[in-house]
C-alpha positions in Angstrom: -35.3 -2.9 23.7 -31.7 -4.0 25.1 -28.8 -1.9 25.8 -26.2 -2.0 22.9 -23.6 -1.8 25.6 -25.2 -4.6 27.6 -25.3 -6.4 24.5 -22.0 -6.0 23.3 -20.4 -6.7 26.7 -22.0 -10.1 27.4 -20.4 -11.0 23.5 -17.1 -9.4 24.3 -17.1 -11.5 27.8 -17.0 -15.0 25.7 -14.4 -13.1 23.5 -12.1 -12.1 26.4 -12.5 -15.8 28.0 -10.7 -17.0 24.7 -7.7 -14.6 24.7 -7.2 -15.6 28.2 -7.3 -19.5 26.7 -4.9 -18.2 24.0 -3.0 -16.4 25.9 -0.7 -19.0 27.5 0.3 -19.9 23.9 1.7 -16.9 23.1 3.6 -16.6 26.4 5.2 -19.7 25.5 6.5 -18.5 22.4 8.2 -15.8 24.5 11.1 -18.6 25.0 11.3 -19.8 21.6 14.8 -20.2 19.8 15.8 -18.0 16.6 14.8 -21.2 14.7 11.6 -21.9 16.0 9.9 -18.1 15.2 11.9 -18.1 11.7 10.3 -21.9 11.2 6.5 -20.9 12.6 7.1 -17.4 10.6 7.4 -19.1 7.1 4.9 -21.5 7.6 2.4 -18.4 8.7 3.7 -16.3 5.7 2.9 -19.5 3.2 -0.6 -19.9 4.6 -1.4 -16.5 3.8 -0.2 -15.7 0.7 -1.8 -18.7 -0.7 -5.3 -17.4 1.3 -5.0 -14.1 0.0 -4.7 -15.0 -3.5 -7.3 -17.6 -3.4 -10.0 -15.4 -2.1 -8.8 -11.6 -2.4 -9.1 -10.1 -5.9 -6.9 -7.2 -5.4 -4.5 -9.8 -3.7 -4.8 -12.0 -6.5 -3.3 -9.5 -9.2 -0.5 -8.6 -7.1 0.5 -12.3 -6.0 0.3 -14.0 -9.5 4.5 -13.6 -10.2 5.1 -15.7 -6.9 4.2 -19.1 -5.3 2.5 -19.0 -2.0 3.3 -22.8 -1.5 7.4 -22.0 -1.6 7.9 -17.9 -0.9 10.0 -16.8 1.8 10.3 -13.3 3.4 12.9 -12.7 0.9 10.3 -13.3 -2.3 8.2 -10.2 -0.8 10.7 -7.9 -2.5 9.1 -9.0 -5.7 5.8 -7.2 -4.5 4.4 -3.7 -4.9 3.9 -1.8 -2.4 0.4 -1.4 -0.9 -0.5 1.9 0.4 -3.2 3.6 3.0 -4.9 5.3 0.3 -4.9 2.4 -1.9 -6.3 0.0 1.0 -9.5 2.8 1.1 -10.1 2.9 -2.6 -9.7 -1.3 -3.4 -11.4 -1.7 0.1 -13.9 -4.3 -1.8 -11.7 -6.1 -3.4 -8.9 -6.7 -0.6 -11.7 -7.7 1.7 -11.9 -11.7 1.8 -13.9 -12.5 4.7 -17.9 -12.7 3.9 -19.3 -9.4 5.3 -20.4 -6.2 4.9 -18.6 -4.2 2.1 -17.2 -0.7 2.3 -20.6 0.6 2.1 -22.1 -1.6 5.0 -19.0 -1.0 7.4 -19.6 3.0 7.2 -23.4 1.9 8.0 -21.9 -0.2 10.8 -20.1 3.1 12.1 -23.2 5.4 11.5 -25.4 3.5 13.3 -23.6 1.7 16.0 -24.4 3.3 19.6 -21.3 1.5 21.4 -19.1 -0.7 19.9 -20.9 -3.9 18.6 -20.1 -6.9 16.7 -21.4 -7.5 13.3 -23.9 -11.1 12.6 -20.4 -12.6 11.4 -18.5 -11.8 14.9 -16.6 -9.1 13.6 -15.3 -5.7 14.5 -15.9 -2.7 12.7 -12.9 0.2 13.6 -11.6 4.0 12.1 -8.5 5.1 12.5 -8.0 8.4 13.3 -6.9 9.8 10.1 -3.6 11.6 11.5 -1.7 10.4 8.7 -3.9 12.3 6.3 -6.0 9.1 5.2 -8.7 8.5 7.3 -9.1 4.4 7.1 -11.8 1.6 8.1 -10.9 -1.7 8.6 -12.5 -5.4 9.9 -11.4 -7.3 12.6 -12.4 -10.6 12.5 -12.9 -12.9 15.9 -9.1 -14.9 15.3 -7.4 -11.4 14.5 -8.8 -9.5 17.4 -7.5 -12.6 19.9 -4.5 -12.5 18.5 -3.5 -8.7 18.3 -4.7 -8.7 22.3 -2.4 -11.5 23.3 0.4 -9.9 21.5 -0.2 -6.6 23.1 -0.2 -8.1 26.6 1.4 -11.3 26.5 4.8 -10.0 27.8 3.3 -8.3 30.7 1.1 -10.8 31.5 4.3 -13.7 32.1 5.8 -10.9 34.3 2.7 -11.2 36.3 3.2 -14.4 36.6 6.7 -14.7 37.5 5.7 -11.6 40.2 4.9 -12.9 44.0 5.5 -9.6 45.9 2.3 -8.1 44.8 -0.6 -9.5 46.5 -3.1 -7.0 46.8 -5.9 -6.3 44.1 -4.5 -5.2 40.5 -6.6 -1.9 39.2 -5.7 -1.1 35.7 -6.4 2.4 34.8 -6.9 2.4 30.8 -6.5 6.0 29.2 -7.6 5.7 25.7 -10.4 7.1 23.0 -13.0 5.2 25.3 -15.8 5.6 22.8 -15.9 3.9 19.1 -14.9 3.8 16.5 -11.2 3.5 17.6 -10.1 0.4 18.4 -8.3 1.5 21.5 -10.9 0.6 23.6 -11.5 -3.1 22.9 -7.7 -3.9 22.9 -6.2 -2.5 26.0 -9.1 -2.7 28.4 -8.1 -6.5 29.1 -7.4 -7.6 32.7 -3.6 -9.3 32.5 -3.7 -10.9 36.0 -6.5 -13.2 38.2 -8.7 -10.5 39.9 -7.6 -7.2 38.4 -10.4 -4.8 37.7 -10.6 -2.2 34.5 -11.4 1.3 34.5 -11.9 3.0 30.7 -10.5 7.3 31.2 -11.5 9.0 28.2 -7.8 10.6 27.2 -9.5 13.1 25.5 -11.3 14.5 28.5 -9.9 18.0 30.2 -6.4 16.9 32.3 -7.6 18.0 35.2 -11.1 15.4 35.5 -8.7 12.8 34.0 -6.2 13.5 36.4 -9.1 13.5 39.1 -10.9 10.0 38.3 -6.8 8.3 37.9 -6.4 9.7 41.7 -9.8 8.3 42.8 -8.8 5.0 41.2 -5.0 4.8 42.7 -4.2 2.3 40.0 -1.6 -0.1 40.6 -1.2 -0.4 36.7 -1.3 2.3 33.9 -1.6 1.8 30.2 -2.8 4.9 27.9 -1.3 7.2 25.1 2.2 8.4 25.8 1.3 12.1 25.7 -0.9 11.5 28.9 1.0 9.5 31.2 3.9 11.8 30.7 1.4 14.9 31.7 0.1 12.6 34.7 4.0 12.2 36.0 4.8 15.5 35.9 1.9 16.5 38.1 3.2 13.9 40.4 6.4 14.7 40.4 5.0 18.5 41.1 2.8 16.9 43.8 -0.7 17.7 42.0 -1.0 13.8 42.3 -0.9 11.1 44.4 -0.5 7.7 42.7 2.1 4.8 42.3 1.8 2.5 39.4 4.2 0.2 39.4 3.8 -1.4 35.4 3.1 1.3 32.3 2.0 0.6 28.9 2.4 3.4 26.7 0.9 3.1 23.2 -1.2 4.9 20.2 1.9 7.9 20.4 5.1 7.7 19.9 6.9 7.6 23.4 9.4 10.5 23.8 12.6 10.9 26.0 11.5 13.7 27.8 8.0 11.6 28.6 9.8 8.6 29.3 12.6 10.5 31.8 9.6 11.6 33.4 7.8 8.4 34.2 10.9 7.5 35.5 11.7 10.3 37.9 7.9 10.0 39.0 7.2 6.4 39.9 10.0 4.3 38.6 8.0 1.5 37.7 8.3 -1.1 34.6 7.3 0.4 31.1 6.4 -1.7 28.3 6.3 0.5 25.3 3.9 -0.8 22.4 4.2 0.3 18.8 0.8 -1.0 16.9 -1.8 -0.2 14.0 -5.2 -0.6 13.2 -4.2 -2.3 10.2 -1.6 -4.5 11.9 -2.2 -5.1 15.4 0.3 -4.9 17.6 4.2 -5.0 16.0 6.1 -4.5 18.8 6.3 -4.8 22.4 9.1 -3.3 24.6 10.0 -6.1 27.3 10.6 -3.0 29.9 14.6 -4.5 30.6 16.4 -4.1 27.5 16.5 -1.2 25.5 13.8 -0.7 22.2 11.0 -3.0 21.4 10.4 -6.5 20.4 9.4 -7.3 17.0 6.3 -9.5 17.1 8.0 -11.9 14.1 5.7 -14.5 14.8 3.0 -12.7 13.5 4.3 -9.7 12.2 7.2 -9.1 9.4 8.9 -5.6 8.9 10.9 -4.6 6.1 12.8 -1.4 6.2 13.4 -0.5 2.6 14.6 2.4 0.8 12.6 4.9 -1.6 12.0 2.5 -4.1 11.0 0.1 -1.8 14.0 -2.5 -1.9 15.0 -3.6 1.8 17.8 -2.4 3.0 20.4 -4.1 5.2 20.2 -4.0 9.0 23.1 -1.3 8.9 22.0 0.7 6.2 19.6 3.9 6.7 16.0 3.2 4.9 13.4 5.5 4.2 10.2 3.5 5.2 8.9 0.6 6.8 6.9 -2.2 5.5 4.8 -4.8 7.4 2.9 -8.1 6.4 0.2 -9.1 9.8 0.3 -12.7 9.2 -3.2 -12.8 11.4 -5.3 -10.4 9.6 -7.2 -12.7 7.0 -10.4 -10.7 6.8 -8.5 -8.1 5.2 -5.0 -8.9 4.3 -2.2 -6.3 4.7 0.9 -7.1 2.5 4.3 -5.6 2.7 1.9 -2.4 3.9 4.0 1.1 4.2 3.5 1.9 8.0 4.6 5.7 7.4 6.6 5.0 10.4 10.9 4.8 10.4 12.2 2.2 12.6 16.0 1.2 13.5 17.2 -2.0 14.2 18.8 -2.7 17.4 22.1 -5.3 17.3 23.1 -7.5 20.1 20.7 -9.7 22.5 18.2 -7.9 25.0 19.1 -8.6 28.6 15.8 -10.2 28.7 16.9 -13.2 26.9 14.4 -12.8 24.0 15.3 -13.8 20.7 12.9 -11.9 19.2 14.8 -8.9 17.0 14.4 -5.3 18.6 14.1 -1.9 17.0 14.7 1.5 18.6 11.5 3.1 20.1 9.3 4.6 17.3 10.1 7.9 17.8 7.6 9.2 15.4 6.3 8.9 11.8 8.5 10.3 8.7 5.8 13.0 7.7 6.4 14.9 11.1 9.2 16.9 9.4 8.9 20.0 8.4 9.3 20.9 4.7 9.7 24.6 3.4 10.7 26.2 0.1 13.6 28.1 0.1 14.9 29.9 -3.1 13.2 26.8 -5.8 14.8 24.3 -3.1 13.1 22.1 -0.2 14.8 22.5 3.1 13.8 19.9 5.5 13.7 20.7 9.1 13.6 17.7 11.3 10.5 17.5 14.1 13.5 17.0 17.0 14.9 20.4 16.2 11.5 21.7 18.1 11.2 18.1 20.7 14.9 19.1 21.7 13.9 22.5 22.9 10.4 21.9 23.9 10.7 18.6 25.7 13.4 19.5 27.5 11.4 22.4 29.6 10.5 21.3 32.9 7.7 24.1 32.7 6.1 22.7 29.6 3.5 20.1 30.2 2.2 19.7 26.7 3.2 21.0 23.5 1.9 20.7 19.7 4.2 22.3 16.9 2.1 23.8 13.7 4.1 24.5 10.3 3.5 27.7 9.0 4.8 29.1 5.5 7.8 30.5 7.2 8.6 29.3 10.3 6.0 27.3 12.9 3.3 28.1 15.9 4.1 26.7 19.4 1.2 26.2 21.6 2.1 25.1 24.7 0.7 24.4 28.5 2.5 25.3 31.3 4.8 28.6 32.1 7.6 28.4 30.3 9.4 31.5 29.4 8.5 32.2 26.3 10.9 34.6 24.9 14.0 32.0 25.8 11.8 29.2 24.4 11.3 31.4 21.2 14.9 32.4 20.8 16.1 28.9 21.3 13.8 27.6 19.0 14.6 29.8 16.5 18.5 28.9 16.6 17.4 24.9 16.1 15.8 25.9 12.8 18.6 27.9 11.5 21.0 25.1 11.4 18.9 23.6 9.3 19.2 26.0 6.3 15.9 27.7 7.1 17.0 31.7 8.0 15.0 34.1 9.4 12.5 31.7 10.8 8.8 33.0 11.8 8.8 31.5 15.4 5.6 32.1 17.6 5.5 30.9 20.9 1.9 30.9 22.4 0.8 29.7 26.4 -2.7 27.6 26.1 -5.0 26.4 28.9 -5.2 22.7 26.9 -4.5 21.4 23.9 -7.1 20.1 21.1 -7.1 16.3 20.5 -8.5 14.4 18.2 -12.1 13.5 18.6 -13.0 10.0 18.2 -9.1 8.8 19.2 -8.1 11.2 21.8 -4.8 11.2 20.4 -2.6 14.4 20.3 -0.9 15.3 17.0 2.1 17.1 18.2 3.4 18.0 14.6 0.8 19.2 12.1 2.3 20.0 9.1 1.7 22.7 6.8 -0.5 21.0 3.3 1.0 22.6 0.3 -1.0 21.8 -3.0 1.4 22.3 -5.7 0.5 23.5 -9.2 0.8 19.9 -10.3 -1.2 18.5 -7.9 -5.1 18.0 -9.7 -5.8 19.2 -13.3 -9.6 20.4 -14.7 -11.1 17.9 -16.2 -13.8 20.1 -18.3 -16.3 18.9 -21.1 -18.0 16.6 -18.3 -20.8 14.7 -20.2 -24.6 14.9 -19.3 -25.6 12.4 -17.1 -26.0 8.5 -19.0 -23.1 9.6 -21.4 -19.2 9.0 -21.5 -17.1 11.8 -20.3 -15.9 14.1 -23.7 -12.0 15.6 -24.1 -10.1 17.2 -21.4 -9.5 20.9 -22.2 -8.6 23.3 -19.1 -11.1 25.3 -18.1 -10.4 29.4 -17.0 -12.8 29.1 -14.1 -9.9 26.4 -12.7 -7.6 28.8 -11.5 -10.4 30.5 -9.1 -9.4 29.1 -5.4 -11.7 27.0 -3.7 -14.5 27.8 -1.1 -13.2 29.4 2.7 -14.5 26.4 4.1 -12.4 24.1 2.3 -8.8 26.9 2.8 -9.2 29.1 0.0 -10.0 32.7 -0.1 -13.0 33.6 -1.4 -16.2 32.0 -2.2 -17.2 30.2 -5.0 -19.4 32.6 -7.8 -22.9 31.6 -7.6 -24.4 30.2 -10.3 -20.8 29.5 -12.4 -19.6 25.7 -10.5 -15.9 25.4 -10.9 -15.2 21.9 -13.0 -14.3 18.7 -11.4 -10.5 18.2 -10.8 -8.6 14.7 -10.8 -4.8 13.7 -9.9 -2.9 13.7 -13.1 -1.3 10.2 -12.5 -3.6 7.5 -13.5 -5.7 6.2 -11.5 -5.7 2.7 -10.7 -8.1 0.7 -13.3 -10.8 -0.5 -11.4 -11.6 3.4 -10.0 -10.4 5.1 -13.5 -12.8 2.6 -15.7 -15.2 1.6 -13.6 -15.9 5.2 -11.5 -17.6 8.1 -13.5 -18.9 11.2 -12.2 -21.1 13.7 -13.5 -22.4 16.9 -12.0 -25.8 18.7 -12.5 -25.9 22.0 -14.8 -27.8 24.3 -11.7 -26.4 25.2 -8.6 -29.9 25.8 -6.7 -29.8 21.9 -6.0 -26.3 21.8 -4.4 -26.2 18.3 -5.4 -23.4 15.8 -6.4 -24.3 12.1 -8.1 -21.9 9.7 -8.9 -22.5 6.2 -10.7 -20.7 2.9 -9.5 -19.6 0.9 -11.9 -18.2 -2.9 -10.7 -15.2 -3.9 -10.7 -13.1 -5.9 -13.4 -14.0 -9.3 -11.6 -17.5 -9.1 -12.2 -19.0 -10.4 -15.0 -20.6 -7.3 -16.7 -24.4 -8.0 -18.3 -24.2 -8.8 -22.2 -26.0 -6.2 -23.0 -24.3 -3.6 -21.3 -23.2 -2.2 -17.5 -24.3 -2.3 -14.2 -24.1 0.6 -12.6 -25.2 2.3 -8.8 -26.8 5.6 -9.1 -27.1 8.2 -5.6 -26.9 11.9 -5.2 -25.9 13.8 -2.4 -26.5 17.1 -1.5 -23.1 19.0 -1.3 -21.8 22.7 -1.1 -21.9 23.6 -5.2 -17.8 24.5 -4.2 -17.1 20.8 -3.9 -17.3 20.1 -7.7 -14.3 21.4 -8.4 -12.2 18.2 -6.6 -11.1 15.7 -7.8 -13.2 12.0 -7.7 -11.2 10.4 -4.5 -11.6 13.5 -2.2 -15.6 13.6 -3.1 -16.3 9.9 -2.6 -14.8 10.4 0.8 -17.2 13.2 1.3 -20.3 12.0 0.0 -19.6 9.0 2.2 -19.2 11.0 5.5 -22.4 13.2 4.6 -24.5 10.1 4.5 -24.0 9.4 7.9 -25.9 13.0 8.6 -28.6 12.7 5.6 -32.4 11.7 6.2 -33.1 8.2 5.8 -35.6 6.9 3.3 -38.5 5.0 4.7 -38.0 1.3 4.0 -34.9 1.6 3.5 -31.2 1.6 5.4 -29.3 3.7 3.8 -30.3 7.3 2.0 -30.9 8.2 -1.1 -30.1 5.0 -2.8 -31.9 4.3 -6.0 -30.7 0.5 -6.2 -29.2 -1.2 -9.1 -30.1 -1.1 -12.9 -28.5 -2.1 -15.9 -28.0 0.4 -18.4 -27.8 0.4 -21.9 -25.2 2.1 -24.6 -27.7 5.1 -24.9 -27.8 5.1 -21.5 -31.3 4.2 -20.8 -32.0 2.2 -17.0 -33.4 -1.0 -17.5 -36.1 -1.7 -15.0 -35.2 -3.3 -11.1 -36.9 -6.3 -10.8 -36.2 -6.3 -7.5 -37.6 -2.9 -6.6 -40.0 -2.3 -9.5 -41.7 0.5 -7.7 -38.5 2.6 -7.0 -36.4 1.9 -10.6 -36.6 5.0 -12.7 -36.4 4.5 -16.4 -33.4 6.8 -16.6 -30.4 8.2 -15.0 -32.4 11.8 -15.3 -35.6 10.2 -13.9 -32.9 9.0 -11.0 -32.1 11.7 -10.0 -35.6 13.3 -9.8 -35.8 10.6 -6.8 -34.1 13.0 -4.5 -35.9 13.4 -1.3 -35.1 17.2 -2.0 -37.2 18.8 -4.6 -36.5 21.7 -6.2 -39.0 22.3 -8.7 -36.8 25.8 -10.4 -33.8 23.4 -11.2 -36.0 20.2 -11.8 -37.0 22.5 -14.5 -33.6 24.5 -15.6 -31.9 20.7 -16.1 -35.1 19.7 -18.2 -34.8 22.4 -20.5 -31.1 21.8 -20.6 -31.3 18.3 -21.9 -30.1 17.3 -25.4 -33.6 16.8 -26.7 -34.9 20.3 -25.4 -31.7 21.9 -27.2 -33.0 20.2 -30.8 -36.2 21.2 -30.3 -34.8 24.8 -29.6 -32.6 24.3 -32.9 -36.3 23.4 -34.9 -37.9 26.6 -33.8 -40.0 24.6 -31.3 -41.2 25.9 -27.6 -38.8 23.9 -25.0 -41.4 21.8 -22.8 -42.7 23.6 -19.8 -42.1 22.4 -16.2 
């Protein structure tokens, strides 16, 4: 049997031999005039929307107002808006190259044992979920060459241009170092003839990353922000011995105080690089001017306002939008990054006419929000990185929103009481009085674990009263969902586990909630859930319906049938966040023999009485109905097998006619 690692390397070898082919390209375009990258830009734009529409269903209903064939960057206006969370749930139909679906790229993820390539030559990554959405995405073999020369293309013509450095190049990459993050595969990528690559988990305790960076000495540095800082400062405290002269920051926002202390430490070059999984790469500092360079050729920003109109360059705007011109697998379209960008006036010393915008200094959602008196008061996340990052004693620090105030953990020695106090009078400018401050002094901090990345403001989630509504009178399984009436069970909280306060009562399952704004059609009409009457099963089933672009069966639906074993507390959410559950569990559940993925009882087409037509393609494993589905559980439980018998519509009329219920 072969290594997956061996395997994947010898594919990623031919993979990196055609960046470094590509990669002279793109350093060309470095030099290109304002009217060559608005020219190439349009003609990219063009080729896309007319390739989205063509092949992308969800594409196709957003793009039918425009033509692709004459649209500018000014005719994206005219477009919606496309979400993270609406990129998870449409996943199948924004998808456009040919490919696993949703369900065969979490199967990719379960089963992969390094990162791999799919039969198709595509990448399969996760994103770390720190926006609250945790997301999956394909990168196809053109998109992954092209997000890599973006990301390096810059440093690489320096090192060209460079003839004082002779010796050997060592490039020291701190990043998640492990899949599914896509970290890994696009900044482990030698930028100069003879330079060797060293992958340092960022993750890992400081002090063993800290020790493998000293045995390497690198001569070049490229990791998360958060972790170069902490390496400076111990160098500038003399707990290390190294001398990078070029540092690529990325995956974090790069702050002053981390940036000051690169500086002071080594003085060498910094590129700063603001990218997505989604996206790629968007922009690239040049390490001489100030901000970053927009990566126009492939990559369009809009900064628009709350209603998602751009704004003008001078003008204040709420979010930022981007279309990745290079992404055809899965096209993102005028995408909300989460992210608020400025734009930078003037020409960068470096002679680029590429636009600029002000280092990313961190996403919109790290504010603070707290009620005050009916009213929100907002307190900004540099009210704590003023105080906190300007601490020579504080290494590390991670901010955590409580209901009345916030929870400092922090590494170093700082003195906590001033640190407290000063923190305290930040907040209090902002409308928030008498502020719950807590300062505490931890050995490390807790990263997240498949990216490494550090989260330094975690906000407090508030579900307001509005939020989900019960959605009661749920149907037995094979029938259409009744009327919504509110149940009095709703108002219970939810189980510990999932943040509430007591447990869920046994034997009494809460209803299912859903968000009271509609959901979109395909999931609304084409999505039904139905629970199961006992609790002793702890089990969940959904049925898939297809989408609108399929052409339903004349005599009725198809639909997908599973169950999952869940806690019996998890009924009481709404559709979205079980779907995401039920799809993480399977990763953990027993697989069927013969088959790939658990507990799946394969396609049938069903009726109006909601009867299962037979499978011919599995005859052996189709069950006659949804009922005799579900009895394909690999978990038996002959009690409840037996309460949900009795508890059918036909038992209950035989009940009515003085007749004995049938035994189990």
């Amino acid at each position: 049997m072969s290594d997956p690692r061996s395997e994947y390397q010898r594919l990623r070898s031919a993979h990196l031999a055609e960046v470094s082919a590509t990669l002279q390209g793109h350093i060309d375009r470095l030099d290109w005039s304002r009217e060559q990258i608005e020219r190439y830009r349009d003609h990219r734009l063009r080729s896309l929307l007319g390739y989205a529409r063509q092949r992308s269903v969800f594409h196709a209903r957003r793009l039918s107002g425009i033509d692709p064939d004459t649209s500018g960057v000014a005719d994206l206006a005219a477009l919606p808006v496309m979400t993270k969370q609406q990129a998870q749930d449409e996943w199948d139909a924004i998808i456009t190259a040919p490919g696993p679906d949703r369900a065969g790229a979490e199967q990719v993820l379960a089963e992969q044992q390094w990162f791999s390539y799919t039969p198709l030559d595509q990448q399969v990554f996760s994103s770390g979920g720190s926006s609250g959405v945790r997301g999956v995405y394909v990168w196809s073999w053109p998109f992954y060459i092209s997000a890599t020369c973006l990301a390096w293309r810059i440093q690489a013509r320096d090192e060209q241009r460079s003839a004082e450095h002779r010796e050997p190049a060592r490039l020291a990459v701190l990043c998640a170092a492990v899949p599914p993050h896509a970290s890994t595969p696009l900044f482990d990528v030698p930028t100069a003839e003879g330079m060797s690559t060293t992958v340092i988990e960022a993750g890992a305790p400081f002090d063993e990353a800290a020790e493998r960076v000293a045995a390497l000495d690198p001569t070049h540095l490229v990791g998360y922000a958060t972790v170069i800082g902490r390496l400076a400062r111990a160098t500038s405290a003399g707990d290390l011995a190294i001398r990078p002269r070029r540092v690529s920051t990325n995956s974090e926002p790069l702050l002053p105080e981390d940036l000051d202390a690169i500086r002071r430490a080594w003085d060498p070059v910094v590129y700063n690089l603001w990218g997505s999984t989604e996206i790629g790469v968007q922009a690239v500092g040049c390490g001489r001017g100030e901000g970053l360079h927009i990566c126009e050729d492939e990559v369009i920003l809009e900064r628009v306002d709350d209603a998602g109109r751009p704004v003008g360059p001078d003008e204040p705007a709420t979010r930022t939008l981007a279309t990745g011109l290079a992404n055809r697998a899965f096209p993102f379209i005028r995408y909300d990054l989460g992210d608020e960008v400025t734009l930078l006036p003037g020409e960068c010393p470096c002679g680029s006419s590429f636009r600029r915008v002000a280092a990313v200094a961190g996403r919109r959602d790290d504010d603070f929000g707290y009620d005050v008196g009916g009213d929100t008061v907002t307190v900004p996340a540099s009210a704590f990185r003023h105080v906190l990052g300007a601490d020579p004693r504080i290494t590390e620090y991670q901010v955590v929103q409580t209901g009345d105030g916030a929870e400092i953990l922090v590494v170093g020695a700082p003195d906590v009481d001033a640190v407290r106090a000063a923190l305290e009078d930040g907040v209090v400018r902002y409308g928030l009085q008498r502020p719950e401050i807590s300062v505490r002094v931890v050995d490390r901090l807790e990263r997240h674990r498949g990216s490494g990345k550090l989260k330094r403001f975690v906000a407090l989630k508030r579900r307001s009263a509005q939020t989900v509504q019960p959605l009661a009178g749920i149907a037995d399984a094979g029938r259409r969902q009744r009327g919504v009436r509110p149940d009095p069970r709703s108002a219970r909280p939810p189980h510990p586990a999932l943040g509430g306060r007591r447990a869920h009562r046994p034997g009494q399952p809460g209803p299912l909630m859903r968000a009271p704004s509609p959901a979109p059609p395909q999931w609304r009409h084409h999505h039904r859930w139905a629970r199961r009457a006992s609790t002793d099963r702890r089990e969940f089933r959904f049925d898939r319906h297809p989408s609108p672009a399929r052409r339903n069966p004349p005599r009725g639906r198809t639909c997908c049938t599973a169950e999952i074993p869940v806690p019996a507390c998890w009924l009481r959410y709404e559709p979205r966040q079980m779907f995401a559950a039920a799809a993480a569990l399977r990763r953990r559940l027993p697989t069927r023999a013969g088959t790939s993925s658990p507990r799946w009882t394969g396609w049938h087409a069903v009726n109006k009485s909601g009867q299962l037509k037979p499978n011919s393609a599995a005859p052996d494993r189709a069950p006659r109905t949804r009922a005799a589905a579900a009895d394909r559980c690999s978990i038996r439980d002959p009690t409840a097998r037996a309460a949900r018998r009795r508890s059918t519509p036909a038992a209950a009329r035989r009940t009515r006619a003085g007749k004995t219920a049938p035994r189990s």
